[in-house]
N, CA, C and O atoms as a printed pandas DataFrame, in Angstrom:
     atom_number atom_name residue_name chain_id  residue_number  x_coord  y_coord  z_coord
0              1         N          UNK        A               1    5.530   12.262   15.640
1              2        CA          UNK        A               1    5.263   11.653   14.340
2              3         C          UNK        A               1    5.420   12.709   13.255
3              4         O          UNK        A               1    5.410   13.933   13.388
4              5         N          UNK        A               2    5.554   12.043   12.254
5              6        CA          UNK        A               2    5.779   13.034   11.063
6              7         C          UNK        A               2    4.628   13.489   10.411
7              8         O          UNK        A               2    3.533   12.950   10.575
8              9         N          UNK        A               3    4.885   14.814    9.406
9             10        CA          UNK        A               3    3.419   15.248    8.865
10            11         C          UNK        A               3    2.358   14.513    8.603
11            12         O          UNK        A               3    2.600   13.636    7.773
12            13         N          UNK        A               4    1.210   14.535    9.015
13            14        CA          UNK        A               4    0.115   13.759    8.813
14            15         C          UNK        A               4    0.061   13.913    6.886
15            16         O          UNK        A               4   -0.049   15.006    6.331
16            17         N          UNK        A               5    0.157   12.698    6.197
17            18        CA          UNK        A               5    0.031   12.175    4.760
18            19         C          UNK        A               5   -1.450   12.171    4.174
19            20         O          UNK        A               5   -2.342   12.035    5.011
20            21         N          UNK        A               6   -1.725   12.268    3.184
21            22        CA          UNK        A               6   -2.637   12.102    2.188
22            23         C          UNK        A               6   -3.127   10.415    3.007
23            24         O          UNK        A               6   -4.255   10.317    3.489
24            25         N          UNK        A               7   -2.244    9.340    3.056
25            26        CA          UNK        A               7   -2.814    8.418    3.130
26            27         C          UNK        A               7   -3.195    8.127    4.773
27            28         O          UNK        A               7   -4.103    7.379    5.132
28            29         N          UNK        A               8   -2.325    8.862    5.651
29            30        CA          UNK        A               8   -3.358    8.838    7.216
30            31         C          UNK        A               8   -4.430    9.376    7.348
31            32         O          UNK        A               8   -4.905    9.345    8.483
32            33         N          UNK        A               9   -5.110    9.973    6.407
33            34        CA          UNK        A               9   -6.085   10.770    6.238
34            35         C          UNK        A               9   -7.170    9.332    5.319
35            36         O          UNK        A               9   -8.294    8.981    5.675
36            37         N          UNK        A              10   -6.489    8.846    4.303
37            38        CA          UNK        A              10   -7.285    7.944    4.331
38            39         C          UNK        A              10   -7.659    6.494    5.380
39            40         O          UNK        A              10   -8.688    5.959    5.793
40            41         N          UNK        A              11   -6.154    6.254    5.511
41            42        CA          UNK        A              11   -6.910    5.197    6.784
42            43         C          UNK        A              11   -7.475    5.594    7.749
43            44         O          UNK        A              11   -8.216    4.779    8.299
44            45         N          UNK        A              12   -7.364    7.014    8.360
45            46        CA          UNK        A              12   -8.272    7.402    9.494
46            47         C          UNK        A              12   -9.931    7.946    9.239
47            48         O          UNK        A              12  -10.749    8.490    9.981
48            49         N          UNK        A              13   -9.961    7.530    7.893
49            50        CA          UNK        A              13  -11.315    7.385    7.278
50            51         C          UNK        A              13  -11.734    9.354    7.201
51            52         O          UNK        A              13  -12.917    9.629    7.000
52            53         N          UNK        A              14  -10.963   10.256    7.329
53            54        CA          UNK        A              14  -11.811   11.680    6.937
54            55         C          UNK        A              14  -11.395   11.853    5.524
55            56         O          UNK        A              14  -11.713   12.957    5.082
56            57         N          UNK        A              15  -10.845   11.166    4.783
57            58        CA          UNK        A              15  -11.386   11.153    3.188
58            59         C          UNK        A              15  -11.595    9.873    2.649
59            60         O          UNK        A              15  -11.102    8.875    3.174
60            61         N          UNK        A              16  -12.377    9.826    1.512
61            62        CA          UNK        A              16  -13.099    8.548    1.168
62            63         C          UNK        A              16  -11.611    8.034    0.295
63            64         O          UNK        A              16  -10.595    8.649   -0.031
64            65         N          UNK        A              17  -12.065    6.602    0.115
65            66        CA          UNK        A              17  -11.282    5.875   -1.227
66            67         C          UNK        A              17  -12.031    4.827   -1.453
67            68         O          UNK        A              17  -13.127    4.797   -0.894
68            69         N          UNK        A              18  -11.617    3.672   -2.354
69            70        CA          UNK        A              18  -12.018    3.131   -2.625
70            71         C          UNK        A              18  -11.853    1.776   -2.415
71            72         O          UNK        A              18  -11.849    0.966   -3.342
72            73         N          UNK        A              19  -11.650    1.332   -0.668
73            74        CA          UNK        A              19  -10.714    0.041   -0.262
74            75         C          UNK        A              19  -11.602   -0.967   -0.717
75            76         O          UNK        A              19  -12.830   -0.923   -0.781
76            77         N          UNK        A              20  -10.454   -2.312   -1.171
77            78        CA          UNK        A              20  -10.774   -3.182   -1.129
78            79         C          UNK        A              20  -10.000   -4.555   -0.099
79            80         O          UNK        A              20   -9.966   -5.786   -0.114
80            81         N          UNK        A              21   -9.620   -3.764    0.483
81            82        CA          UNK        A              21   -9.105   -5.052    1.638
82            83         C          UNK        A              21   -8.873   -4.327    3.244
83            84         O          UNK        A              21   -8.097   -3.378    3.360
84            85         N          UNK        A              22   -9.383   -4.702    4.055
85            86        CA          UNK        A              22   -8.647   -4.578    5.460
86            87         C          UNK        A              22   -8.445   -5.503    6.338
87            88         O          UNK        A              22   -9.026   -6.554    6.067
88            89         N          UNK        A              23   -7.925   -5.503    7.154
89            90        CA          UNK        A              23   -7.542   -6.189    8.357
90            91         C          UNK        A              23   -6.832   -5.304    9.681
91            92         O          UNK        A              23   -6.583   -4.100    9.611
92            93         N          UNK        A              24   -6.638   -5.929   10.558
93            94        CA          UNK        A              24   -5.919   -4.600   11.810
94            95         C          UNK        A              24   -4.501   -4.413   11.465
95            96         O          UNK        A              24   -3.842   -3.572   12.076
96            97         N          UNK        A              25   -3.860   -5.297   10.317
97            98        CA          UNK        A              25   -2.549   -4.417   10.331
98            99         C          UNK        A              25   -2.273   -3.676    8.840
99           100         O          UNK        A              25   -1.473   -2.760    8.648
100          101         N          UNK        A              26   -3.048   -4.242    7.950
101          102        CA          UNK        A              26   -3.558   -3.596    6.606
102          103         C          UNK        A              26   -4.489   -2.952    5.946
103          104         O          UNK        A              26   -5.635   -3.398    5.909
104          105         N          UNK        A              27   -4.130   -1.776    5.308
105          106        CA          UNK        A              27   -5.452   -1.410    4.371
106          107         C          UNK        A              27   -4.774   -1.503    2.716
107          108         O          UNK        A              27   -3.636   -1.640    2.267
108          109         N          UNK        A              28   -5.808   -1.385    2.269
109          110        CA          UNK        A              28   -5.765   -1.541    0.580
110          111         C          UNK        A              28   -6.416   -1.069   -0.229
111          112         O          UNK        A              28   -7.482   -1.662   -0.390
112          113         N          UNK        A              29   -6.241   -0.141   -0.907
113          114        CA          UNK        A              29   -6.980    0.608   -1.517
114          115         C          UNK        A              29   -6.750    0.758   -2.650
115          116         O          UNK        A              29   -5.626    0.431   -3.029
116          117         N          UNK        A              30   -7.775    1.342   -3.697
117          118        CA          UNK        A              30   -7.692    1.233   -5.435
118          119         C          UNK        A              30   -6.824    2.789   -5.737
119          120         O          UNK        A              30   -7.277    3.853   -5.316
120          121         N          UNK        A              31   -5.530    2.692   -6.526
121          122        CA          UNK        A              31   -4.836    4.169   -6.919
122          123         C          UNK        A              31   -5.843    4.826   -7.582
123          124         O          UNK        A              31   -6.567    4.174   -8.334
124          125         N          UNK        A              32   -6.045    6.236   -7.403
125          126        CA          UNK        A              32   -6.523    7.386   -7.718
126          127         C          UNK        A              32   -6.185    7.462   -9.699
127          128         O          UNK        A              32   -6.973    7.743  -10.602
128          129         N          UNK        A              33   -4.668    7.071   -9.761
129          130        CA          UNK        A              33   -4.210    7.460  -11.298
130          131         C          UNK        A              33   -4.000    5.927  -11.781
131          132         O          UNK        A              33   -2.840    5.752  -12.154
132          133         N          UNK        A              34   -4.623    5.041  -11.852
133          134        CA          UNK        A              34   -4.204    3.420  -11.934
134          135         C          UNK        A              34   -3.756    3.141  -13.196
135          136         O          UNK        A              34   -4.503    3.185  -14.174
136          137         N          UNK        A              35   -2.446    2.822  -13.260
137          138        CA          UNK        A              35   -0.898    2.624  -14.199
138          139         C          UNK        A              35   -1.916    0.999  -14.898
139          140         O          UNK        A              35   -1.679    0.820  -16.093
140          141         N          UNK        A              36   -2.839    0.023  -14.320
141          142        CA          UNK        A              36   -3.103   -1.198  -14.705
142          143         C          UNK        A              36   -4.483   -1.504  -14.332
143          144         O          UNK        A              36   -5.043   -0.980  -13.368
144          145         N          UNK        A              37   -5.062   -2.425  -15.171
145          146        CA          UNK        A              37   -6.988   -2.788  -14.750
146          147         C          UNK        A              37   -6.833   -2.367  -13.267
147          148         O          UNK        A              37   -7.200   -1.373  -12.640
148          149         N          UNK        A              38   -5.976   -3.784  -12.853
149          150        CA          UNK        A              38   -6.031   -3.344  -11.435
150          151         C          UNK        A              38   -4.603   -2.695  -10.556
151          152         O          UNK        A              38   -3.481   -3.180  -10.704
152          153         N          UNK        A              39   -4.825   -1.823   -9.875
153          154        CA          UNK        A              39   -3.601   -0.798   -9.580
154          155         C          UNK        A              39   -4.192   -0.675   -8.146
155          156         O          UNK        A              39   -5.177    0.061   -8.202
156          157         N          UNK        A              40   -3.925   -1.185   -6.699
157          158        CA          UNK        A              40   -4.028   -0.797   -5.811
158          159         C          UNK        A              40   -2.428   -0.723   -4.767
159          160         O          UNK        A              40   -1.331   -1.262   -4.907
160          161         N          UNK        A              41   -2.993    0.211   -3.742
161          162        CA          UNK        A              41   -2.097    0.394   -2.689
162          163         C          UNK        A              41   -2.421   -0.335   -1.147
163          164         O          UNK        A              41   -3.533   -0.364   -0.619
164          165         N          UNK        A              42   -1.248   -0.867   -0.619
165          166        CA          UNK        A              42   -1.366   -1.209    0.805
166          167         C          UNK        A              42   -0.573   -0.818    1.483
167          168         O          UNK        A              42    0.646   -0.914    1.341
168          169         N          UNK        A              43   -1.314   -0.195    2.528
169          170        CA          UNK        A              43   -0.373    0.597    3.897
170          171         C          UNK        A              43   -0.536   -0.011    5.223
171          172         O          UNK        A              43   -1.640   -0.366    5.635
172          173         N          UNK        A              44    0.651   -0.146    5.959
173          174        CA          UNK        A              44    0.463   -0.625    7.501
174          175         C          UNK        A              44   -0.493    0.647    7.586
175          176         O          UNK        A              44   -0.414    1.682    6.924
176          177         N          UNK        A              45   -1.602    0.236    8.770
177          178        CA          UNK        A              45   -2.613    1.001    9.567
178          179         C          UNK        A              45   -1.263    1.055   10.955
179          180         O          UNK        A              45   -0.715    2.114   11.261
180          181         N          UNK        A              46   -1.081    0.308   11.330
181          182        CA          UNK        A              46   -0.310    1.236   12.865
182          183         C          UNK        A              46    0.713    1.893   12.988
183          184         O          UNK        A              46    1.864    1.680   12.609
184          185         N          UNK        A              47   -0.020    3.209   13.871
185          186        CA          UNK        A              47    1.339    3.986   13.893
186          187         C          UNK        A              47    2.655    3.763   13.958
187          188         O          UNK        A              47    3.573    4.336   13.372
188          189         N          UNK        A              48    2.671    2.491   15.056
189          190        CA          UNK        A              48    4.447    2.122   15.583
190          191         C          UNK        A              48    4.839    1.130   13.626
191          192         O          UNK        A              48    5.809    0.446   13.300
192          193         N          UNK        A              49    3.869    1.439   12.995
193          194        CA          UNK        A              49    4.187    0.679   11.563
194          195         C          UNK        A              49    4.791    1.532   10.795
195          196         O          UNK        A              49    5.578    1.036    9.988
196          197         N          UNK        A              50    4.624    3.076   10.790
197          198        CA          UNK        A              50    4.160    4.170    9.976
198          199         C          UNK        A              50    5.640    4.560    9.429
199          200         O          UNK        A              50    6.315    4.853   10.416
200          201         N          UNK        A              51    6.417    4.679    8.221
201          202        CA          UNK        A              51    7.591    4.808    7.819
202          203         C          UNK        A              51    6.986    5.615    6.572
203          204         O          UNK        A              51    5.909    5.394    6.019
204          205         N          UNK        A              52    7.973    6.646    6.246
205          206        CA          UNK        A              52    7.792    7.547    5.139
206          207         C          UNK        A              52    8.015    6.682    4.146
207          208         O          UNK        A              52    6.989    6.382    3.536
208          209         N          UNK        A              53    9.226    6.062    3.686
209          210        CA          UNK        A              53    9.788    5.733    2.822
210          211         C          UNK        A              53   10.541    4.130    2.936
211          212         O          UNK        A              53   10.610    3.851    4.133
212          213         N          UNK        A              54   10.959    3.319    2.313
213          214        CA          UNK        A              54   12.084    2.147    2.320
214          215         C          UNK        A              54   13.470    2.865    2.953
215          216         O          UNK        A              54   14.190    2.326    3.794
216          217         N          UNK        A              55   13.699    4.262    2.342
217          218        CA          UNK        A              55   14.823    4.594    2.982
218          219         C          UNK        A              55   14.976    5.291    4.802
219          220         O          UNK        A              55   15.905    5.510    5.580
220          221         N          UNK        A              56   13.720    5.410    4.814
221          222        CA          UNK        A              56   13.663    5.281    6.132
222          223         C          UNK        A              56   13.549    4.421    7.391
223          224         O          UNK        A              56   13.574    4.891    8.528
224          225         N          UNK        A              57   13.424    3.136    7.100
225          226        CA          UNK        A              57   13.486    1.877    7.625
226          227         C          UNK        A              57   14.308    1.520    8.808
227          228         O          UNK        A              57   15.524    1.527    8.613
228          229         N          UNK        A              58   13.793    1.137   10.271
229          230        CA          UNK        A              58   14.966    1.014   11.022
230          231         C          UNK        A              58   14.575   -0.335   11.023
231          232         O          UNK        A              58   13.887   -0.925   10.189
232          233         N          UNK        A              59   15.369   -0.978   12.603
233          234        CA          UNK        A              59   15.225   -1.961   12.944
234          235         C          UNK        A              59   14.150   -2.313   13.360
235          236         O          UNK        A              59   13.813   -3.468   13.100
236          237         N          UNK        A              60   13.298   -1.512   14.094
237          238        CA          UNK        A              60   11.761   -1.824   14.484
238          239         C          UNK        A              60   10.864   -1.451   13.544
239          240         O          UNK        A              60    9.669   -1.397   13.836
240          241         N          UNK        A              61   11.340   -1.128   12.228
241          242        CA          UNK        A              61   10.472   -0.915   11.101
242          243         C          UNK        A              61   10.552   -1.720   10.110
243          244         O          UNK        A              61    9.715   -1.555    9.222
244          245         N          UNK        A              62   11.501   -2.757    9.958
245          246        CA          UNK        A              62   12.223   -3.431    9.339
246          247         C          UNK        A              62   11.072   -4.560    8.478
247          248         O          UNK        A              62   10.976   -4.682    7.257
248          249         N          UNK        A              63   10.459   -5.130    9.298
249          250        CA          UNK        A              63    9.092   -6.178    8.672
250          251         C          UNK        A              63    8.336   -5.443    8.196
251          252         O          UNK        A              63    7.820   -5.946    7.198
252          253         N          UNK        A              64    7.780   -3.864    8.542
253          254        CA          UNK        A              64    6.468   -3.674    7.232
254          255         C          UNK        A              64    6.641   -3.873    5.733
255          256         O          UNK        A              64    5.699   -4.401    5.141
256          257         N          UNK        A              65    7.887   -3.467    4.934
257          258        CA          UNK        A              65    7.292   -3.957    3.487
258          259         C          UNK        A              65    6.899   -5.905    3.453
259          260         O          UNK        A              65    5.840   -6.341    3.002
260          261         N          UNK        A              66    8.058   -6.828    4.051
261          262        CA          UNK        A              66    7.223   -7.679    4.327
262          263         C          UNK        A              66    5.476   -8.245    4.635
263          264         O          UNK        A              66    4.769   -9.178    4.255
264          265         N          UNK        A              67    5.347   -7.124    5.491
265          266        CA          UNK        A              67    4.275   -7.972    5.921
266          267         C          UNK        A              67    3.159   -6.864    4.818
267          268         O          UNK        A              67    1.967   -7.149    4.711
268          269         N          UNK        A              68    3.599   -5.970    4.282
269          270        CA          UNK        A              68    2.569   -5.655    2.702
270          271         C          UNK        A              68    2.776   -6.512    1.860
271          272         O          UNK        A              68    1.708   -6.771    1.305
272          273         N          UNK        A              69    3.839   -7.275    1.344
273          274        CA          UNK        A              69    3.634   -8.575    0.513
274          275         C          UNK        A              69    3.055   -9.326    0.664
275          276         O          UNK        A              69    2.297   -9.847   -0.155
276          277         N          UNK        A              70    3.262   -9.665    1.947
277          278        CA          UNK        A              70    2.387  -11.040    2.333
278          279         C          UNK        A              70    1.194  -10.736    2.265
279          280         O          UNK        A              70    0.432  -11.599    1.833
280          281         N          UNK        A              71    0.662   -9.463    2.652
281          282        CA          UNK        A              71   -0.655   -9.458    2.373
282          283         C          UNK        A              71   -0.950   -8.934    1.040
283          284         O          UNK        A              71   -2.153   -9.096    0.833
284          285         N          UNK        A              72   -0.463   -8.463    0.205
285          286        CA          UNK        A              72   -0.471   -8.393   -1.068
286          287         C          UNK        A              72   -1.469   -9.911   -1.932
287          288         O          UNK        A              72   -2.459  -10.115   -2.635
288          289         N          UNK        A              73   -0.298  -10.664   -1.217
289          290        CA          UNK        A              73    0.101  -12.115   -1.900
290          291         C          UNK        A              73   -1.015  -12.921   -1.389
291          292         O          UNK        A              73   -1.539  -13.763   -2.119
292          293         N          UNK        A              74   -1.424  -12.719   -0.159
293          294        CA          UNK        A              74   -2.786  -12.733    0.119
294          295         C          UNK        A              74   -4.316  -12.431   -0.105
295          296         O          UNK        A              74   -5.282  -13.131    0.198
296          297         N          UNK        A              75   -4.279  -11.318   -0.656
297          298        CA          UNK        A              75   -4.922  -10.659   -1.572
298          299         C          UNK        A              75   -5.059  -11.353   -2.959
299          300         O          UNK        A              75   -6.012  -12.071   -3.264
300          301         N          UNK        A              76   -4.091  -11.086   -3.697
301          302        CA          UNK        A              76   -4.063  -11.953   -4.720
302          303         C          UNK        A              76   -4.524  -13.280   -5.022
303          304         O          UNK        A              76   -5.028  -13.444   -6.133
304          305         N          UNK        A              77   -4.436  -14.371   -4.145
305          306        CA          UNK        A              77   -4.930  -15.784   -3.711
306          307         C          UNK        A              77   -6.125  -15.552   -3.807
307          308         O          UNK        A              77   -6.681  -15.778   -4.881
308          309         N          UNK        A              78   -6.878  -15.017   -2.662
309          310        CA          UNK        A              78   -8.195  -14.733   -2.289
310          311         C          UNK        A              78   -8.965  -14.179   -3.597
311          312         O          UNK        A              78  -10.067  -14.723   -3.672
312          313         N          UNK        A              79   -8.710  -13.179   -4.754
313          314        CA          UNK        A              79   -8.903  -12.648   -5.830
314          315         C          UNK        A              79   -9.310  -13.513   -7.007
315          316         O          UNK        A              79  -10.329  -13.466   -7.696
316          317         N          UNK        A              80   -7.994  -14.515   -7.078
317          318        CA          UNK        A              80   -7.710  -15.252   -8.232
318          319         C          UNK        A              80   -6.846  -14.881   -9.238
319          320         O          UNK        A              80   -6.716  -15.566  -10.252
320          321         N          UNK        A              81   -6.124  -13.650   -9.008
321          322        CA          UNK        A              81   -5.193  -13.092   -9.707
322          323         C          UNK        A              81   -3.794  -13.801   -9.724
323          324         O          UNK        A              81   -2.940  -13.841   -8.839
324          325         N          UNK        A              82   -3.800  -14.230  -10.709
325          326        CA          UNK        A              82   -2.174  -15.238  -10.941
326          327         C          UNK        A              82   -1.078  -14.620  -11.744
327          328         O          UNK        A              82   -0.297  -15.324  -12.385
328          329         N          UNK        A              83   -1.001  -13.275  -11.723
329          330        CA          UNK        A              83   -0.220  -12.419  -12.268
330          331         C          UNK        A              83   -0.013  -11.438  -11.783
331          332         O          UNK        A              83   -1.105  -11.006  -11.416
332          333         N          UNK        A              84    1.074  -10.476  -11.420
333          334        CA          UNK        A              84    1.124   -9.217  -10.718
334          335         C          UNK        A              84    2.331   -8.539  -10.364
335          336         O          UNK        A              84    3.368   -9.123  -10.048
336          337         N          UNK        A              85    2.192   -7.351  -10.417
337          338        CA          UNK        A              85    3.475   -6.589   -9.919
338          339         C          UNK        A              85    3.684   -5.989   -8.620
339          340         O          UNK        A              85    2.840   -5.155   -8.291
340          341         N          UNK        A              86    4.936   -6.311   -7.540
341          342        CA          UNK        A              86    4.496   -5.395   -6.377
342          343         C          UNK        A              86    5.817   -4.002   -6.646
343          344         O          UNK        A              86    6.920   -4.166   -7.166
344          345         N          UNK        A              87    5.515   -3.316   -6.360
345          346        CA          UNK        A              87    6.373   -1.889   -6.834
346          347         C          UNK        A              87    6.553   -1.756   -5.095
347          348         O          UNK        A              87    5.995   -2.390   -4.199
348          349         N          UNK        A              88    7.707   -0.514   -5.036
349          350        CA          UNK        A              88    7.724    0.149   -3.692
350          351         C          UNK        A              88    8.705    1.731   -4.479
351          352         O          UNK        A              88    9.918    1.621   -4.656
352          353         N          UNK        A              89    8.180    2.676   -4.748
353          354        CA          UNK        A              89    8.930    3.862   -5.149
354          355         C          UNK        A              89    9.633    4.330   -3.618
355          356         O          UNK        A              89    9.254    4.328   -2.447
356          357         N          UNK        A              90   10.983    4.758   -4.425
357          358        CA          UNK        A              90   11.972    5.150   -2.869
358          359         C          UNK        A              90   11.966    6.782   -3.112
359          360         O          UNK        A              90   12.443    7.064   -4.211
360          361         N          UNK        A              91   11.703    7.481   -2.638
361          362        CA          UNK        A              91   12.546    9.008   -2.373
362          363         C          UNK        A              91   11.103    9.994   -4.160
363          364         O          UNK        A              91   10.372    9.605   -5.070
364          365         N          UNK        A              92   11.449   10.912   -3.726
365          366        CA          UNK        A              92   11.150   11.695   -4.995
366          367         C          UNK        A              92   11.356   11.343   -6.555
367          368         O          UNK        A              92   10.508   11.237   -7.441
368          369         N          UNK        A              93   12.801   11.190   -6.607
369          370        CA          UNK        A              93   13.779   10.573   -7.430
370          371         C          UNK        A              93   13.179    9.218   -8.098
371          372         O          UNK        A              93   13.167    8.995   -9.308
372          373         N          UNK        A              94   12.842    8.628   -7.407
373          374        CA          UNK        A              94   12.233    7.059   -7.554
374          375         C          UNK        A              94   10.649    7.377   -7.960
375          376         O          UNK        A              94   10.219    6.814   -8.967
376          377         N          UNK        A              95    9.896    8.131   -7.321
377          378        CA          UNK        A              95    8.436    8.728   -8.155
378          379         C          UNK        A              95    7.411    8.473   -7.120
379          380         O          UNK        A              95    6.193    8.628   -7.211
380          381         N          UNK        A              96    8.058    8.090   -6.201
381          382        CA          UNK        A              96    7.695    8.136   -5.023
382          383         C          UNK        A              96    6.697    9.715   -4.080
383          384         O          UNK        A              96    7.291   10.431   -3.274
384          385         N          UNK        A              97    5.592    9.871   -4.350
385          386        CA          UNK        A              97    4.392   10.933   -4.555
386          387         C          UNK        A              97    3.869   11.306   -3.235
387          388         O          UNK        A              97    3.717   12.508   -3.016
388          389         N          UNK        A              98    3.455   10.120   -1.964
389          390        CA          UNK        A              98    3.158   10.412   -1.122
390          391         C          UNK        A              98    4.461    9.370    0.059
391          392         O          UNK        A              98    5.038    8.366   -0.360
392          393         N          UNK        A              99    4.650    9.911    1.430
393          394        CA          UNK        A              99    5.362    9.843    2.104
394          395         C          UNK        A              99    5.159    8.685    3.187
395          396         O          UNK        A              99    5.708    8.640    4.288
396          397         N          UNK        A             100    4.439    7.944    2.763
397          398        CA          UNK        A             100    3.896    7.121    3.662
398          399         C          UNK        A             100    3.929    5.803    3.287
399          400         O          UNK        A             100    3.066    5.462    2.478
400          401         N          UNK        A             101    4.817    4.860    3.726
401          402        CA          UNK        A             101    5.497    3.753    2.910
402          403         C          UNK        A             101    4.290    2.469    1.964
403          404         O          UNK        A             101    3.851    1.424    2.444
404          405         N          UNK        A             102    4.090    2.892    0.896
405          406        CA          UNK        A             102    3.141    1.778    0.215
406          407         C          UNK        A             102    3.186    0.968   -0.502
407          408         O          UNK        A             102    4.340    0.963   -0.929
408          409         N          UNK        A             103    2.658    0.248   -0.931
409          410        CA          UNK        A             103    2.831   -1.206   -1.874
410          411         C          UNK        A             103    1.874   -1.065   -2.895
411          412         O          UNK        A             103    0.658   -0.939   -2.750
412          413         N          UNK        A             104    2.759   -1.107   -4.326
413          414        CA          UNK        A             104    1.887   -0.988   -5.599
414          415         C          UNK        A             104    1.575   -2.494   -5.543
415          416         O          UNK        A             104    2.225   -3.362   -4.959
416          417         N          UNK        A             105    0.380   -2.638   -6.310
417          418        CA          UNK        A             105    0.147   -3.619   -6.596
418          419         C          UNK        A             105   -0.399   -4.008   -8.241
419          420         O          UNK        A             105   -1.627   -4.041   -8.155
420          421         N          UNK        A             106   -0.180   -4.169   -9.009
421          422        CA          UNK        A             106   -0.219   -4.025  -10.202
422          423         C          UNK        A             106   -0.825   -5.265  -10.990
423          424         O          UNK        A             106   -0.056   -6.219  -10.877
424          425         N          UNK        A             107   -1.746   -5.517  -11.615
425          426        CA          UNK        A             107   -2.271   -6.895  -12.385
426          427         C          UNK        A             107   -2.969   -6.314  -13.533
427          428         O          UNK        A             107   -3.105   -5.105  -13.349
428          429         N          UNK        A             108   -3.569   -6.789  -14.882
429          430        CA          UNK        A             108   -3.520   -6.770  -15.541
430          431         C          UNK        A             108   -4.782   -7.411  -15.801
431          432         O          UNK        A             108   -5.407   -7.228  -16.846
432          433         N          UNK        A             109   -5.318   -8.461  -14.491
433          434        CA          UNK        A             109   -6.239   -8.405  -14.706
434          435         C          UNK        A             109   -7.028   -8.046  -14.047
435          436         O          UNK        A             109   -6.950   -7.992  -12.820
436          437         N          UNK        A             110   -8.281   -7.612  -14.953
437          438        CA          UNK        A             110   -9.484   -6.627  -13.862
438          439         C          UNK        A             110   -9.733   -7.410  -12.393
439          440         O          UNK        A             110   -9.738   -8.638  -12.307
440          441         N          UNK        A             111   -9.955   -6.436  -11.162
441          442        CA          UNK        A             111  -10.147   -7.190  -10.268
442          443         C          UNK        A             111  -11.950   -6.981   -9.861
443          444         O          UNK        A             111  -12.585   -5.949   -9.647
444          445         N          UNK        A             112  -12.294   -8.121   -9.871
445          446        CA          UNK        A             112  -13.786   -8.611  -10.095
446          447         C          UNK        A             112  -14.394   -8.297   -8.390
447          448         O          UNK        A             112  -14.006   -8.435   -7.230
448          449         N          UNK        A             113  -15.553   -7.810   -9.128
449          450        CA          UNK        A             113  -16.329   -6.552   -7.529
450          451         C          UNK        A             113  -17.298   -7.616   -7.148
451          452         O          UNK        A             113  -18.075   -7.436   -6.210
């Protein structure tokens, strides 16, 4: 596997954040620098999930940004949020910060605790 990331460190729980969603193939968590009210990230939790980037994507990697939308979009439902952005930064170039393939999630409106 590749260098252990800022964010395997958060799903393997030895640094804190601030999740607001899990399940066994998702986590979700609130961005550190949040671009919007609400600004969170979702990462596949399993390893055989674990892709640096979009440009790294094979064939057996092929469904995770999928299945971060869907749960995005899931999220969102469950929330009440009827507005939103999903981002995916590719490479450095793209602004892309940590190496571990994630899903912006972007709304505008506050998400209610």
């Amino acid at each position: 596997m590749a260098e252990r990331t800022l964010f395997h460190r958060i799903r393997d729980r030895e640094i804190p954040a601030a999740i607001v969603f899990e399940d066994d193939e998702v986590l979700a968590f609130k961005d550190i620098h949040p671009k919007a009210p609400t600004h969170l990230l979702f990462i596949a939790k399993k390893d055989a999930d674990f892709v640096p980037s979009i440009d790294d994507l094979t064939e057996a990697t092929a469904q995770v940004p999928g299945l971060l939308i869907r749960k995005a979009q899931q999220f969102a439902r469950a929330h009440g949020i009827d507005g939103y952005q999903l981002k995916f930064h590719v490479g450095k170039g793209g602004g892309q910060e940590v190496f571990y393939l994630h899903l912006h999630f972007l709304s505008e409106q506050a998400l209610k605790e």
